[in-house]
PATI-243323 format. One record per residue (C-alpha): residue in one letter; x, z, y. Coordinates in pm, whole numbers, plus 32768, in hexadecimal, padded with zeros to 4 digits. Example, Ala and Ser with C-alpha at 12.3 -4.5 7.8 and 13.67 -1.06 7.14 Angstrom:
# PATI-243323
A84CE830C7E3E S855782CA7F96 
END
This chain:
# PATI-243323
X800080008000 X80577FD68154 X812780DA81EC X805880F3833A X801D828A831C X7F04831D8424 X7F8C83FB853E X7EF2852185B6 X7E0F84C086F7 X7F44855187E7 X807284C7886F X81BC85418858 X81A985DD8A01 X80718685898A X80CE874C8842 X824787988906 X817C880F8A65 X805188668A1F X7F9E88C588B5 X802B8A4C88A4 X7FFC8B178738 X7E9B8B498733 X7E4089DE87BD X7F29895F86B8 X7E9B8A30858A X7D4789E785D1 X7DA1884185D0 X7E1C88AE8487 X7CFD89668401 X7C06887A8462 X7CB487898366 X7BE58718822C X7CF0879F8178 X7C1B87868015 X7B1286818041 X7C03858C80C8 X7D7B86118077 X7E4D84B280A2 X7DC884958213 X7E2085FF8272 X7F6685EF81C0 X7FA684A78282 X7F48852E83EA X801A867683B8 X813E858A832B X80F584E28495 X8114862E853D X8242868E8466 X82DE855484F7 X82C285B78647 X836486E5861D X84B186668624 X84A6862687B6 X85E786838895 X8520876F8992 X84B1885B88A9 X850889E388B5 X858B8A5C8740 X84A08B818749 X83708A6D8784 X840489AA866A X841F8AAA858D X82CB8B1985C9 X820689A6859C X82C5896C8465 X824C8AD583D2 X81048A6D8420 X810D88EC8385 X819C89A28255 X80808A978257 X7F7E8974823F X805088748167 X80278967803A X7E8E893D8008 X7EE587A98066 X7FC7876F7F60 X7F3D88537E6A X7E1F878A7E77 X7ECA86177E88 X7F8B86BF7D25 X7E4687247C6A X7DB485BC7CC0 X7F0085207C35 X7F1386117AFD X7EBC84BC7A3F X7EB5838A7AE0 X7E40824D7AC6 X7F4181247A44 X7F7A80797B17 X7F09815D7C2B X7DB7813A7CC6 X7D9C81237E31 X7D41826D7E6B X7E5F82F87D65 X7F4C82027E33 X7EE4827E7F81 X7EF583F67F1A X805983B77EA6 X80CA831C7FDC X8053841880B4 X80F085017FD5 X825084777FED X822C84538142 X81EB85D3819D X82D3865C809D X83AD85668119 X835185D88291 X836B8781822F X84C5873E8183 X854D868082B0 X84CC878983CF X857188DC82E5 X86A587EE82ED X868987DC8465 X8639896284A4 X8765899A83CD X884088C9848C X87BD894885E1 X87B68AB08598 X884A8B8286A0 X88A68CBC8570 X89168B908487 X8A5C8C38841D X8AB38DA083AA X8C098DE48372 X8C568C998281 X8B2A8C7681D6 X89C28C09827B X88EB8CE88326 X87C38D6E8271 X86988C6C832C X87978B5F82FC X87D88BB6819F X864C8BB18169 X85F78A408208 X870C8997813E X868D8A238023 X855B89D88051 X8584887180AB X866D88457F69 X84FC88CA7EBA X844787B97F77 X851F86A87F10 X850487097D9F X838B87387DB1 X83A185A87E6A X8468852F7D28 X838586047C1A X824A85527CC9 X82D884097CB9 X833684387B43 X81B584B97B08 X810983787B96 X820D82AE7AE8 X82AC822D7C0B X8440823A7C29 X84AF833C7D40 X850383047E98 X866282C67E9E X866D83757FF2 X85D3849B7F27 X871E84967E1B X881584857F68 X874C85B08012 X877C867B7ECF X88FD862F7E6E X893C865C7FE5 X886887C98014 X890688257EA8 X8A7F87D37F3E X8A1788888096 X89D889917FB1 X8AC389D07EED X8BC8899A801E X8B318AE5808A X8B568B6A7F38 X89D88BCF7F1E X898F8AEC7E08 X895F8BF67D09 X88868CEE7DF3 X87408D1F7DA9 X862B8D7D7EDC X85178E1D7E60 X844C8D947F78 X84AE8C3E7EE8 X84AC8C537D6F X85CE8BE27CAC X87518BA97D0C X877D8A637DC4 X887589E37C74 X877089FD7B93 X8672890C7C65 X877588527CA1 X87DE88357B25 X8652881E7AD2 X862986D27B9B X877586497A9F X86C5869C7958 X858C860B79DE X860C84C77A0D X86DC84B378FE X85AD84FC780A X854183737897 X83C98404790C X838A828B7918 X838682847781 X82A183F97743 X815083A3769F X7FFF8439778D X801E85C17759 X818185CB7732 X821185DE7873 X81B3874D78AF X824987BB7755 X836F873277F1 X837B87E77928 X831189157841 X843D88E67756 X84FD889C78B2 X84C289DC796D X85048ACA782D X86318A5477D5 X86D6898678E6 X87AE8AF5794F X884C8A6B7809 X890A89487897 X8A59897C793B X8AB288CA7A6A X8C0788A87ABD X8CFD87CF7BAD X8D4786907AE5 X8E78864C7BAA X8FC886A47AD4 X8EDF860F7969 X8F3585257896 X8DCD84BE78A1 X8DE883B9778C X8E8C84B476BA X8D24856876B4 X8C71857A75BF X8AD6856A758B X8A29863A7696 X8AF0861D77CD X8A9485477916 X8B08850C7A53 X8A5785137B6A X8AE684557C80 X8A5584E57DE7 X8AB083C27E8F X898C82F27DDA X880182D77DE1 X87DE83427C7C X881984697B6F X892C84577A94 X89DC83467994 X8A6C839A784F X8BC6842B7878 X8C4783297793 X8BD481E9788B X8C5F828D79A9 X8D7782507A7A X8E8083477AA0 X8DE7845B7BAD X8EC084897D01 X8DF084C97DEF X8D6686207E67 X8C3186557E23 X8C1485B97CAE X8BAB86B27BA1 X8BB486EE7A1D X8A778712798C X8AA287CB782A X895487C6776B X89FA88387627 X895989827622 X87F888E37638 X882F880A754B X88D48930744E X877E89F67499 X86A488A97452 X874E887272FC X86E689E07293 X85A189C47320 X856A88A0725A X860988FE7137 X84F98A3E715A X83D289697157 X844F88997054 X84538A066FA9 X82DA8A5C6FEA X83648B877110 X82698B907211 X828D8AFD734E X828F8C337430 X83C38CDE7378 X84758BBB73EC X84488BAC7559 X831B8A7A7504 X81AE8AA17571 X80978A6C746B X806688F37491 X81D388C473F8 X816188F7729F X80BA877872A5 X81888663722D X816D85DA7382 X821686C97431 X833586F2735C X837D854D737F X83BC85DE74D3 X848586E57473 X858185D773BD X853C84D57508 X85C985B87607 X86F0861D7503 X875C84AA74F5 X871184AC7679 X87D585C776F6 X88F7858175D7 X891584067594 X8837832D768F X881081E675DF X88BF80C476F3 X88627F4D7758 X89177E9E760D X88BB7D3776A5 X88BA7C9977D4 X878C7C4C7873 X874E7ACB78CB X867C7AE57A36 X854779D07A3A X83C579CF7A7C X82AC794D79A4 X81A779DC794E X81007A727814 X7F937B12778F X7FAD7C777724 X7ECC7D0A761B X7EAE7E8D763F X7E8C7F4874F0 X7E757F1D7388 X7D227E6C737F X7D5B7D7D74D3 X7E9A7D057438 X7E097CFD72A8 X7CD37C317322 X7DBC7B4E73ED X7EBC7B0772E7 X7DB97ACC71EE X7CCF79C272D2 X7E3078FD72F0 X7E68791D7175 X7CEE78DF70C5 X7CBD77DD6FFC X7B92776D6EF1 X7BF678806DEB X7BC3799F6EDE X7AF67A936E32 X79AB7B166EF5 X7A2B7C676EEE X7B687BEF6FAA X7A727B27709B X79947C5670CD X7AEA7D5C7114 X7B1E7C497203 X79EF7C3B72D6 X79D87D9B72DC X7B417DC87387 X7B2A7C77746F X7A037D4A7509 X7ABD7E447568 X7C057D5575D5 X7CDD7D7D7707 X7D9E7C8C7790 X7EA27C6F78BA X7F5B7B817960 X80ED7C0E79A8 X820C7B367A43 X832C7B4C794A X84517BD47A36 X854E7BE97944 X85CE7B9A77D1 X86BC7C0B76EF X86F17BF8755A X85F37D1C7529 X850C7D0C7603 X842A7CA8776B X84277D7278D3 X82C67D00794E X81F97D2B7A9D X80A77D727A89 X7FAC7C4F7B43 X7E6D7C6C7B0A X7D447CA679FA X7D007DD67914 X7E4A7E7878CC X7D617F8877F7 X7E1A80E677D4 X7F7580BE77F3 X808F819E7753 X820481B676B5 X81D9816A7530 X80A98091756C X808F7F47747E X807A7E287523 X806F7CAB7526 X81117BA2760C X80A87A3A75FB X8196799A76F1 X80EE787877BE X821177A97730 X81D677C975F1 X809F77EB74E7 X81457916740B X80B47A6C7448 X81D17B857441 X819D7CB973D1 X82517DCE74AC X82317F3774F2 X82307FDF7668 X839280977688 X839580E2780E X829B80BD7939 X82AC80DC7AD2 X819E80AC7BB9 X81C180B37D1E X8143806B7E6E X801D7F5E7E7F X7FB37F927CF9 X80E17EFD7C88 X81487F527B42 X82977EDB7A4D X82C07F3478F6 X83CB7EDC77FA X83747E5C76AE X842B7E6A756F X83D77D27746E X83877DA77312 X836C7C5C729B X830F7AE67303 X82257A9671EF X815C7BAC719C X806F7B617066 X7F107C0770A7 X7E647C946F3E X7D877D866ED7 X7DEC7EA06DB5 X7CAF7F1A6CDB X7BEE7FF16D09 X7C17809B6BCC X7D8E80AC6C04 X7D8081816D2C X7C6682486D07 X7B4281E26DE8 X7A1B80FB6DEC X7AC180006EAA X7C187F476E5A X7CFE7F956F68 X7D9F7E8C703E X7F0F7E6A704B X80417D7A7085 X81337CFD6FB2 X829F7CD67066 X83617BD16FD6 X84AA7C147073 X84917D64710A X85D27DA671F0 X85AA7F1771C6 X85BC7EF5706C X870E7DE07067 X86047C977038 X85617D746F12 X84117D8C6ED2 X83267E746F86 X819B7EDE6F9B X80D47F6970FB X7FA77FF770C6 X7EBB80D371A3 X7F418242718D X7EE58313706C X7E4182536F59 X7FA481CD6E99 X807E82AE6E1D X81DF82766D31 X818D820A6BBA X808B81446BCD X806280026B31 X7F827EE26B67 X7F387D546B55 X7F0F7C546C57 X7EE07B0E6C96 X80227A906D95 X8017792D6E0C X7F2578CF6CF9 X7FE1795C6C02 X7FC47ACB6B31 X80B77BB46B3E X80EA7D476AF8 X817D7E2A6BCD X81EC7F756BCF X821A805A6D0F X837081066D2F X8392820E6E46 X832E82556FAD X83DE81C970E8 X83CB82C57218 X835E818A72DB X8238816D73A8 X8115826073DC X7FAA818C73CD X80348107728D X811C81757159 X822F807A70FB X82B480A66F93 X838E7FC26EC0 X83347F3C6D87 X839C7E7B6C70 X82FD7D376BA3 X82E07DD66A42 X821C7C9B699B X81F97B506A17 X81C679CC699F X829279586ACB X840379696B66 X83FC7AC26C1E X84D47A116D06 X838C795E6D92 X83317AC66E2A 
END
């Protein structure tokens, strides 16, 4: 959307001349803080903005920012709750709620920098005074909650927000008041600071829906675990799994130590997540077990399967990040997107029926073309595994990392079959997402009823050449109806064949993708 943010019906002369405490407070009340919470957040942002005027006594200052504060906490606790889940890609209200709250946040962090800065009692002895002490914390607080918003809407933080926060940490530090806590500000300026690092690193762009606050969760119990150190004097590729630096200098987190350069510069820092990821393994390793949750440090919900995939994701994440193994060749066609098992199924099969379709295959079909989705996405990028898309228009349906989906590129008349493995949205409902290929001819079929249990046969796909699986075979099926062992008969390209189905892959989470192997057949199992 369109950055043109409301002001408050005042000038600049008028709120520096003119509009005393009570005036000021009264603007403020008569806000409609909950019935409309972008357009109040957006006219005290405006306000905010005028703060920072050269004629200004400190005292006023320090008095109109105590009072924006005041009646920012009610505005953005409301803009939060209405972004606890939202849309994908963002709806015009979500969009406009997160705007205004990046610009206030934005706004409240830049003013407690300035009252810092300007503060007549800003040093004591060598350290900062106790009201300068307070703002800069406070702003480094404001920039985390800007980057921890950004990561809940699924858009990629500000990178003005990641400067703010390596800067604030360094001023910090400098002062050698990292480690203190306030108890009128909560927790010790490292641990935000090392809080925002494991957030990012966990790749909030890849969580399923729900997952994101077990992260934070996981994030704010144990994050006092991490050690943050100076990375200059390190051998950095020496390191081994579980270290990071973080380079202050740059708009983002923290890379693997092993990719980085050599650190020289001041302000670089080691990020050792070893003992979270020593405490993960036994946690695990106690589920696994059958301990319960809460004798771990877990809450209740970590005894579902679910939960403990994300137990092992953020132990790859914060120990061995996977990295880019191909290049990515830049071009932009287009391509239709089916969204979900039964869009893509439906989709694949209409491109695939011939005369000896049975009518239960026809029927399985009608039923999930009526409840299709399809999308139109620019293809930004390609590489060996995969597509970066932009969304354009139609029903993108409910989005979400581990989604199946199928691409049928306008250049082309195969349908891929691909799952969702990252997603932004932004500004303007725009929305990328990065799809991994599970194969480029996916055979649709239909398993027996019998087989699995049910009164219906349960739709699946047969992957030739799986690249998770070296070119081997593999099955995806809709979650929870195949398990290992079981053996069955179908028909493949007109011809019979029996398969059996091997183990689990921890891919994907609208589907389960297992290999299998051809146990009986009357044809080369090459032709699978």
């Amino acid at each position: 959307m369109s950055r043109r943010f409301l002001r408050p019906p005042l000038g600049a002369a008028f709120v520096s001349t003119r509009m005393d405490g009570d005036a000021l407070r009264g603007w403020l009340e008569s806000l409609p803080v909950h019935a409309k919470p972008a357009d109040s957040a957006l006219r005290i942002a405006g306000l905010a903005e005028h703060m920072r005027l050269p004629d200004m006594s400190h005292r006023r200052l320090e008095n109109m920012a105590d009072l924006i504060n005041e009646f920012s906490v009610p505005v953005l606790a409301s803009i939060e709750k209405l972004l606890h889940h939202p849309t994908v890609p963002l709806s015009h209200i979500h969009d406009r709620a997160y705007a205004a709250a990046d610009k206030l946040l934005s706004e409240l962090a830049q003013n407690d920098v300035m009252l810092a800065e300007r503060s007549p009692m800003r040093w004591i002895g060598v350290t900062y005074g106790g009201e300068t002490r307070k703002r800069l914390v406070q702003a480094l607080q404001t920039c985390y909650r800007r980057i921890t918003l950004a990561y809940r809407v699924g858009a990629r933080p500000p990178s003005d927000a990641w400067l703010a926060l390596h800067s604030l940490y360094l001023t910090l530090c400098a002062a050698g008041i990292e480690s203190i806590q306030q108890s009128e500000l909560g927790e010790a300026p490292r641990q935000t600071y090392v809080r925002a690092l494991l957030l990012a690193l966990a790749e909030p762009s890849r969580l399923a829906p729900g997952m994101f606050d077990h992260v934070q969760f996981y994030i704010q119990r144990h994050a006092a675990m991490a050690e943050l150190t100076p990375a200059q004097g390190n051998a950095l590729r020496a390191l081994g799994d579980g270290h990071f630096m973080v380079d202050s200098r740059r708009p983002m987190a923290a890379q693997s130590a092993r990719r980085a350069v050599e650190a020289s510069h001041h302000g670089d820092w080691l990020l050792n997540c070893t003992p979270i990821l020593t405490r993960l393994s036994g946690q695990m390793a106690a589920l696994a077990a059958g301990v319960p949750p809460i004798k771990v440090g877990l809450p209740k919900a970590a005894e579902r399967p679910g939960y403990q995939d994300l137990l092992a994701y953020l132990a790859t994440s914060w120990g061995q990040p996977p990295s880019r193994r191909h290049t990515r060749s830049m071009f932009l066609p287009r391509t239709d997107a089916m969204i979900g098992f039964g869009s893509t199924w439906a989709t694949i099969h209409a491109s695939r029926r011939n005369a000896d379709t049975s009518d239960t295959e026809l029927a399985m079909a009608r039923e999930f073309e009526a409840m299709s989705s399809i999308s139109e996405w620019t293809i930004l990028n390609e590489s060996a595994l995969g597509y970066g898309l932009r969304y354009i228009s139609g029903d993108s349906g409910q989005l979400y990392p581990g989604q199946l989906i199928g691409l049928r590129p306008h250049s082309g008349n195969n349908v891929l079959l691909g799952v969702l493995q990252r997603m932004h949205t932004g500004m303007r409902r725009s929305l990328e997402i990065g799809v991994e290929v599970l194969s480029a001819e996916p055979m649709p079929l239909l398993i027996p009823a019998h087989i699995v249990g049910g009164h219906l046969p349960l739709p699946a796909f047969l992957l030739p050449r799986s690249p998770q699986l070296n070119n081997r075979l593999a099955l995806a099926a809709e979650p929870g109806r195949l398990s290992s062992g079981l053996t069955f008969s179908v028909t493949v390209r007109q011809k019979p064949a029996q398969l059996r189905v091997l183990n689990r892959l921890p891919i994907g989470r609208s589907f389960d993708l297992f290999s299998v192997e051809v146990t009986r057949t009357r044809h080369d199992t090459q032709d699978l």
